[in-house]
N, C-alpha and C positions, 0 to 999 in steps of 0.2 A: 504493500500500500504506500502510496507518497502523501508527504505530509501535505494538510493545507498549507495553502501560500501565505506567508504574515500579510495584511497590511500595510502598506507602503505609506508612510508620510515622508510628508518633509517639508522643516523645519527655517524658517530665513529670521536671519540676525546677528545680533553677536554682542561681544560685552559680559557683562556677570550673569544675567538674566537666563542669557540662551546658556548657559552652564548650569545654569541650577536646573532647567528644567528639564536637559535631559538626562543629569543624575538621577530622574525619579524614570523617565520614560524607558531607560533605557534596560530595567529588569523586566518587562512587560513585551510579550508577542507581538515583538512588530518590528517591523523595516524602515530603522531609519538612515534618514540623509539630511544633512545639514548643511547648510549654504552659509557660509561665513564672510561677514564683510572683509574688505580689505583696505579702506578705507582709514586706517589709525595709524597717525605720525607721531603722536607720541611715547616718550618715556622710550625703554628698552628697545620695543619695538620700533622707531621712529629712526633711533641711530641707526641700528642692524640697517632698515630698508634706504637709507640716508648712505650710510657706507656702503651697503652692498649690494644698492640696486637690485633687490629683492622686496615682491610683497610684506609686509609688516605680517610676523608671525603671533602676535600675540594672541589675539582674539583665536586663534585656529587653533594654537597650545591650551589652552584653554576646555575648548569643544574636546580636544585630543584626551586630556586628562579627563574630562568629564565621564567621558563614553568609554574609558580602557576598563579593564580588566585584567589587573596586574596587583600584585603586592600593595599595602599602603605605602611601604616604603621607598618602591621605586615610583609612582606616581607623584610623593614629598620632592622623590629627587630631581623629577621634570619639574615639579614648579617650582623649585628653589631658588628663590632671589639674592645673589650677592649681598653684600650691603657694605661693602670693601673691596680694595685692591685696585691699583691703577689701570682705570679702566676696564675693571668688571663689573665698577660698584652701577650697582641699578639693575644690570644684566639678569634675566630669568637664566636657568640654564637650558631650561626646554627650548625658549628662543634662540639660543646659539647652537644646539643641536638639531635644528630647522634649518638654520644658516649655514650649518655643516654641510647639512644633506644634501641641501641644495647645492653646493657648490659641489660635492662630490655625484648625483647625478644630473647635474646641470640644467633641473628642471623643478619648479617650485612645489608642482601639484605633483611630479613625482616623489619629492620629498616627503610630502603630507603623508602619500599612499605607502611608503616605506615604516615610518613612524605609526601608521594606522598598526601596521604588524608586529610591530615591534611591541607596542603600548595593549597587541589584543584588544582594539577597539571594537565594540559591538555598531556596529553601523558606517556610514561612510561620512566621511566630511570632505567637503568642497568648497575651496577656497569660491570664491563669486568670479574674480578672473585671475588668471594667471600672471598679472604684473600689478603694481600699485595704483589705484586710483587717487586725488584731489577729489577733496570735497568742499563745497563753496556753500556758502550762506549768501543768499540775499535779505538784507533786512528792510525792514517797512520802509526806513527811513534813503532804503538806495543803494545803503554802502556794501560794499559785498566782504565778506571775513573767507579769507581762504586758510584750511586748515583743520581738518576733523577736532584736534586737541583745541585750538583757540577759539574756534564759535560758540562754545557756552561761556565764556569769557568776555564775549562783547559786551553785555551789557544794554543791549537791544533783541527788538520782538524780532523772530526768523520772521520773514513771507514767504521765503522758497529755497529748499537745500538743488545743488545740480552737481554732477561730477563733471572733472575733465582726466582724458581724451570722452569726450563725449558718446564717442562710436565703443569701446571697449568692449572688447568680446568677451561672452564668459565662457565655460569648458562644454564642449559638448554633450559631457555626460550628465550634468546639470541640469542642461536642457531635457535630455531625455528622463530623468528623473522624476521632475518636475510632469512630465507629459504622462508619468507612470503614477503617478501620486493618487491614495483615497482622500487624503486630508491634506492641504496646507494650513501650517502656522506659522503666524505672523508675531513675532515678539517669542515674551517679555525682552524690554532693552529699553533702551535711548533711540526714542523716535527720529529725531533727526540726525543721529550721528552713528545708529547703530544699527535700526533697522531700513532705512530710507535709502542708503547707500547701497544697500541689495538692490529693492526693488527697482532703482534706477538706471542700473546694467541695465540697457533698453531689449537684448532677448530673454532676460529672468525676468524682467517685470511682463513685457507681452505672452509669456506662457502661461504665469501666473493669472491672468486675467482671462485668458483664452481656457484655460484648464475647469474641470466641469468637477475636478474636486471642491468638497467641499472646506472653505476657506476659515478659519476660526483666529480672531486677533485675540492675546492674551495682553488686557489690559496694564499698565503699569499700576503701582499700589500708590508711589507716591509721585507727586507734580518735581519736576527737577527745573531748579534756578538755570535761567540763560537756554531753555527749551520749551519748555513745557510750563511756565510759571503759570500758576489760577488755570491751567485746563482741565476740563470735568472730560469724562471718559468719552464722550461724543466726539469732544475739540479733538482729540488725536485721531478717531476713526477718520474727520473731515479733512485733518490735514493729510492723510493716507488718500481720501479719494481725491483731493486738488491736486495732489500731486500727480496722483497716475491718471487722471484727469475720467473717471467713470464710478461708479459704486459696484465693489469689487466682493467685499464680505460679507460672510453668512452668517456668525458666530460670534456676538464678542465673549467673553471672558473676564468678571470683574469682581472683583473683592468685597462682600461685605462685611466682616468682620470690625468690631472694632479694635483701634489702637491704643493703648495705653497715653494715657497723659505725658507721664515721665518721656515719653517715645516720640510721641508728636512733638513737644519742647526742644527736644534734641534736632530733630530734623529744623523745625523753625528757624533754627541758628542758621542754617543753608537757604532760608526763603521754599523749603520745599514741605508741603498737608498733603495728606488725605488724597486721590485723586475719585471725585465727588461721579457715583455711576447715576447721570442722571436717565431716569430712565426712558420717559413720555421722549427724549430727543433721539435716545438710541434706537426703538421701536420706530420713530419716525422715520429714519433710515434705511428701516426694513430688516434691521436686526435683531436675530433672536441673540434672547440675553441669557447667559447662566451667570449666576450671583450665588458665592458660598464662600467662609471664611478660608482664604486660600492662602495664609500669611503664616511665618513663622517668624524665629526670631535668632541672628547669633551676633554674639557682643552686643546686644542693642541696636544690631541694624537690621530693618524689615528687607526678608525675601520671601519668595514664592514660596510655598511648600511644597516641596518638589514631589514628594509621593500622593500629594492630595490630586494636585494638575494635574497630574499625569494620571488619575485614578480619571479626575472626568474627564479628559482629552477622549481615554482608551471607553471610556464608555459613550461618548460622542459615538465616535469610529465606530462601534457593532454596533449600536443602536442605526446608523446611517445603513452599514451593510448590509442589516437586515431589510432594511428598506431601497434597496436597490431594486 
């Protein structure tokens, strides 16, 4: 007998979010593929791609360690950060053994698919294109900030993120990926610096939108200064469809638990609350909404609950199958 087929999603973003989440998805029957920006210039990552004319490995080390299946202690060892020695201090080590690879097989997304075997990652990870892109902000007021690391910095409202080279192709396997998928997800992350940067690869975001899976954004928990300031859950669904310029989602995903005092204090010091699910606006939109306390907690800092999410992602997904 052969086994059923998993489930095929896949995943577009990057940052802490898209890590936390598929630590939880990633015990659960299914097929995944994660689409990783490439879009971050800074810190570690910034110099490497700055020196060595390579995609910024961070965000992908990351996903890499999320999804392996190795030792706790060889996983500590990929994300181990310097914090000394001339010119190591800052350096991940994962990210200079990404840097390695690449230079020894002379190809970025070869390197990835190397480290995929090495780390026994459960799923596939794909970088979004095989070279660097620039990410630009336009702000309300005109001025454009170039710079994935410096545009929450400005200090102004975004109106429009765009990469350059503009044409930027992504990996073909991606594409066909994405054409194979039961579900996409969109987030958790930083809408304009984390997840936006995907969808703007002009043939990830046109499959994305052409694709007849169904589509589920996982809302953010908290509003982030210098992106997302005062936006309720709708504002980031809107700035998704002005961008890709059509209403794209079936699903949003949002938090109603609440947050401890002490918690919200903390964040206030960043200008970042609450991100408010209003609901009569989401509904307006045409989307169906699930609301449940989807938060955890470490050191004091709010994340997704990675085995909650990924509890109702995976019952989205057969709940959907069944209804095919």
């Amino acid at each position: 007998m052969t086994e059923p087929k998993q489930p095929k999603i896949v995943i577009v973003g990057g940052g802490t979010g898209l890590s936390v989440l598929l630590r939880g998805l990633k015990y659960l029957p299914v097929d995944i593929t994660a689409i990783v920006t490439v879009a971050d210039d800074g810190g570690s990552s910034g110099r490497l791609r700055d020196e060595m004319d390579i995609p910024p490995p961070g965000d992908i080390r990351n996903v890499l360690a999320a999804l392996s299946d190795v030792e706790p202690l060889i996983e500590d060892l990929f994300q181990h950060r310097f914090a000394g020695g001339n010119g190591l201090s800052g350096h991940s080590l994962g990210n200079l053994i990404l840097a390695a690879m690449t230079t020894i097989t002379g190809d970025f997304v070869h390197a990835v698919g190397e480290m995929s075997k090495v780390l026994n990652v459960r799923g596939k990870v794909l970088p979004a294109a095989n070279k660097s892109v620039i990410l630009h902000a336009e702000m309300e007021d005109g001025t454009v900030v170039s710079g994935e690391s410096k545009i929450p910095y400005s200090g102004k409202k975004i109106k429009r993120v765009f990469l350059t080279p503009s044409d930027v192709e992504p990996l073909q396997e991606s594409i066909e990926k994405i054409q194979q998928a039961d579900m996409i997800i969109i987030g958790p992350g930083s809408l304009y610096t984390s997840i936006l940067p995907n969808l703007l690869v002009p043939k990830i975001g046109e499959e994305i939108l052409k694709s007849d899976a169904k589509k589920v954004y996982i809302c953010n928990v908290m509003t982030q200064a210098g992106e997302t300031l005062n936006f309720t859950a709708s504002d980031h669904v809107q700035a998704l469809y002005d961008h890709m310029g059509i209403k794209f989602i079936d699903t949003v995903l949002v938090n109603n638990g609440e947050i401890p005092e002490n918690i919200k204090e903390k964040y206030a010091k960043e200008l970042a609350k609450p991100v408010v699910y209003d609901t009569e606006r989401l509904s307006a939109l045409g989307l169906a909404i699930i609301h449940d306390k989807i938060i955890s907690y470490d050191n004091g800092v709010i994340r997704h609950d990675t085995k909650k999410v990924a509890s109702l992602i995976y019952d989205l997904l057969i709940k959907n199958k069944k209804g095919d």
